[in-house]
C-alpha positions, 0 to 999 in steps of 0.5 A: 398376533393370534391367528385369529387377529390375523385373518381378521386383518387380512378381512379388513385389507380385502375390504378395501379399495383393493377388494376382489369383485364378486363375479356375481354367480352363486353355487348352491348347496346342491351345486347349481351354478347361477348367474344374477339368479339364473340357473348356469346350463352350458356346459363348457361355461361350467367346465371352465368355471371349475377349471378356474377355481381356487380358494384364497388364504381368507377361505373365499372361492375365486374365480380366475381367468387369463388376468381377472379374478372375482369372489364366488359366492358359495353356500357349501362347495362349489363341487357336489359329487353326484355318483360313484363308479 
């Protein structure tokens, strides 16, 4: 089986009844976290969003916290680097 048989399988498995839910936020490409179209401000919502993020062997941004895990929309990364010190 190729490599690519294989994610392609494991896209079909994560499409079934046991699909991860969205968690229904979105990160844009400037890094602006939005939740059902608006903008995520506080800040200590966002610290715990990254602090929970990982990225699953299909290459989807989860976000798990305590016992639930949902998919993170993301257009490019959830974390832009804003300056350097």
């Amino acid at each position: 089986m190729s490599t690519t048989d294989a994610v392609d399988n494991k896209l079909e498995n994560a499409q079934g009844e046991d699909a991860i839910p969205s968690c229904l936020i979105y990160v844009d490409k400037e890094g602006t976290w939005f939740h059902k179209g608006a903008p995520i401000i506080h800040r200590g919502f966002l610290l715990l969003f990254y602090q929970s993020i990982r990225m699953d062997e299909l290459g989807r941004y989860l976000i798990e916290f305590h016992d639930q895990t949902c998919v993170l929309q993301v257009e490019d990364t959830p974390f832009v680097i804003l300056r350097v010190s």
